[in-house]
N, C-alpha and C positions, 0 to 999 in steps of 0.2 A: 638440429638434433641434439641430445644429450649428450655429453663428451663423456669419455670411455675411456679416464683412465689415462687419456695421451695431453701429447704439448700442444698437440695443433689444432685449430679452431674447431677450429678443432672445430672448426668449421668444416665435420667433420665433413653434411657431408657438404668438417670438419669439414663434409665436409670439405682435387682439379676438377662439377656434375655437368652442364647438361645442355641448343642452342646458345645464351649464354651459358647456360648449364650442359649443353650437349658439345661443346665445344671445350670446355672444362673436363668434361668424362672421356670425350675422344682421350686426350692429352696424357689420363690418367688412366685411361684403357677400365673404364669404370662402365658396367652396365650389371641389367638384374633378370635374370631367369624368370620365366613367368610362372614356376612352383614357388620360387621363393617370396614373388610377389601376391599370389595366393593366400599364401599364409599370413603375410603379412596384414593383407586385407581383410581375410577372414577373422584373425585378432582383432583387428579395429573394428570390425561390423558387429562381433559379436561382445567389447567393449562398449560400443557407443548403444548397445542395445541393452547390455545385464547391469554393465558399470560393477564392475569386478574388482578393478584396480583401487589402488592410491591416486590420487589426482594429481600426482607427477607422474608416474609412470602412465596417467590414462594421456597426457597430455604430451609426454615423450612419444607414445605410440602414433599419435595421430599425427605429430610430424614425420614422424620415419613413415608413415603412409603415403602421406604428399610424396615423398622426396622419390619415395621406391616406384611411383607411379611413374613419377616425370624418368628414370633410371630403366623401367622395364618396357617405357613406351618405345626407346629408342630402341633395344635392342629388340624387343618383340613386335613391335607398330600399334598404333595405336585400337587396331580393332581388337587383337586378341588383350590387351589390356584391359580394355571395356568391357568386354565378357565375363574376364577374371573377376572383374570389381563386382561385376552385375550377380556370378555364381555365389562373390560372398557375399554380398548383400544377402541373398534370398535362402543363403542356409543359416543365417545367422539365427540362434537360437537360447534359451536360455537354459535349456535341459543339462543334462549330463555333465560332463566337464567344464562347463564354459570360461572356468577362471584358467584351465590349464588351455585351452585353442586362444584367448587373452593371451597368456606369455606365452607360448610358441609367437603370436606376431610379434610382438614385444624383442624377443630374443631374437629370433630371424632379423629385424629392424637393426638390432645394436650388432651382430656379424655385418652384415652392408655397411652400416655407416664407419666400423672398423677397417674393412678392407676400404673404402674409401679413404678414410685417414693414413692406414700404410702406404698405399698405391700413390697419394698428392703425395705424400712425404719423401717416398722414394725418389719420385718425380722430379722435386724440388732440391733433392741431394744431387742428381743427375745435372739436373741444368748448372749448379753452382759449380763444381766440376769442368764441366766448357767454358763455363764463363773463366774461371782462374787456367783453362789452357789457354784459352785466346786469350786473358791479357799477359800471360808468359811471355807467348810467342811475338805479340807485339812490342815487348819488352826487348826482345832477342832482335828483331829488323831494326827497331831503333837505333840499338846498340850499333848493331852491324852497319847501318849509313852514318853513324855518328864518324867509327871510324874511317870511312871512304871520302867522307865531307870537309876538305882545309879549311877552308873559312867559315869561321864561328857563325852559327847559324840561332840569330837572335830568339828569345824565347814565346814561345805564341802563349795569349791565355784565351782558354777556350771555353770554362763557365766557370763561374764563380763555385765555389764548394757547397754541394749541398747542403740544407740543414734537415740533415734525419728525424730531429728529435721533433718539428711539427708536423711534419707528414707520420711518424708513428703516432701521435699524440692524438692525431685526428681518426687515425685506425682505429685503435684505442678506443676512443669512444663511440665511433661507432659501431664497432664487435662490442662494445658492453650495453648497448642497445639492443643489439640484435639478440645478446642471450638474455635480457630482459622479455625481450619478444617470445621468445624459448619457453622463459620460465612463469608469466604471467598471459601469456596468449592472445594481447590485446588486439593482432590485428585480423581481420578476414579471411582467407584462405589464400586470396588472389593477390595479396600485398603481402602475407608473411611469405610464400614462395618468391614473390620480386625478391623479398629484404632479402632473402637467402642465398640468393643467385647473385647480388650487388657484393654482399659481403664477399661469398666464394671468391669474386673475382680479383675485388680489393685484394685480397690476402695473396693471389697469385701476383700480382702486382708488387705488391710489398716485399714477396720474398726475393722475388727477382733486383729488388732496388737494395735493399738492407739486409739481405741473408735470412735463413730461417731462424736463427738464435734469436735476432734482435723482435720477430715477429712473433715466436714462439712465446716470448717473455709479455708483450704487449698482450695476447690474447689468454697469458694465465691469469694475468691483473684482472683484466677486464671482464674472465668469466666471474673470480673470486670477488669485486665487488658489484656484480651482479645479482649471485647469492646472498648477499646481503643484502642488499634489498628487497621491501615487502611490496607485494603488487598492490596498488591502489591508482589511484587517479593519478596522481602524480609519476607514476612510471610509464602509463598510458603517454602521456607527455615527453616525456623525455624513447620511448618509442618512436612514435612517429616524429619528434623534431632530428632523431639519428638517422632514421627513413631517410627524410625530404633532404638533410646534410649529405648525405650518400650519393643520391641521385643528383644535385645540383653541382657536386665534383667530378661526373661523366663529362 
């Protein structure tokens, strides 16, 4: 989805969605109302039908469609989802307002993928929090057998020191894929949701291993020389080679 203003991938949804997306939403206490997914549908049906929009915002729309579907199914089940999609389908019109029921979905789409970005972020604050009490506390028992222990107890190596900087570097590129994907639409429906779900998780990943500062920084790079780039063949390309890099690191 389009990013909104925040640090995080801003992914968004930035970006924790849904099995592996529903598992990520659990986390993030992330799901969707099925009025809000109404609208949101109804916007898209009746964009893909007038073509009202800018072709980023018609294009932002139709992901926040995906994402809210995969979001509304969970909390609602999949039948009343399909209903929803199916009512806007069939009221989609071209009469009257049609650019202003366009951004109502539009707008409704960018509050979700916002609350989804605060919600991982929070999330993300929280976990790093436990992780610096447990290694206090593990700090504090060491100490304390240190001093209970007379003889010098030789020192153990346990891994070698990470190196942050290629596993961010590999993020990096490919979250600058992924919003290449975003922003020139190269791929099919059924593989820009994979790509979305793969990235999500990465980034859960990532924050857990390097903090959220150092991923937050990797994913403003990578949206901003994203936007620089023009979609042609050649982004089509570097798309799907960030894909197949993704999935071949599972």
């Amino acid at each position: 989805m389009k990013a909104l203003n925040t640090s995080a991938i801003s992914i968004s949804l930035l970006l924790c969605l849904l099995s592996a997306a529903p598992k990520m939403a659990a986390a993030a206490g992330v799901g969707l109302d099925i009025n809000s997914f109404q609208t949101i549908a109804t916007g898209h049906a009746t964009e893909t039908k007038c073509r009202q929009l800018s072709q980023d915002d018609r294009e932002e729309l139709a992901t926040h469609a995906a994402y809210a579907e995969t979001a509304a199914a969970k909390t609602n089940g999949s039948a009343s989802v399909k209903a929803a999609r199916q009512r806007a389908r069939s009221s989609a019109n071209c009469g009257g307002d049609a650019r202003g029921r366009a951004m109502a979905g539009l707008n409704a789409g960018r509050k979700f993928e916002q609350r989804f970005v605060d919600q991982r972020n929070a999330a993300a604050r929280a976990a790093a929090r436990t992780r610096k009490q447990k290694a206090r506390r593990k700090v504090r028992r060491q100490a304390a057998l240190a001093t209970r222990t007379a003889e010098p107890r030789r020192t153990q190596t346990r891994t070698a020191p990470r190196r942050a900087s290629g596993s961010i570097q590999r993020y990096r590129s490919h979250t600058r894929a992924y919003y290449l994907q975003r922003r020139c639409n190269h791929l099919p429906y059924n593989q820009a949701l994979r790509f979305w779900k793969l990235i999500a998780a990465e980034h859960g990943r990532m924050v857990k291993r390097y903090g959220g500062s150092a991923v937050a920084r990797a994913d403003r790079q990578a949206r901003a020389s994203a936007r620089r780039a023009r979609c042609s063949p050649a982004t089509k390309r570097q798309v799907i080679a960030g894909l197949r890099a993704i999935r071949q690191g599972l």
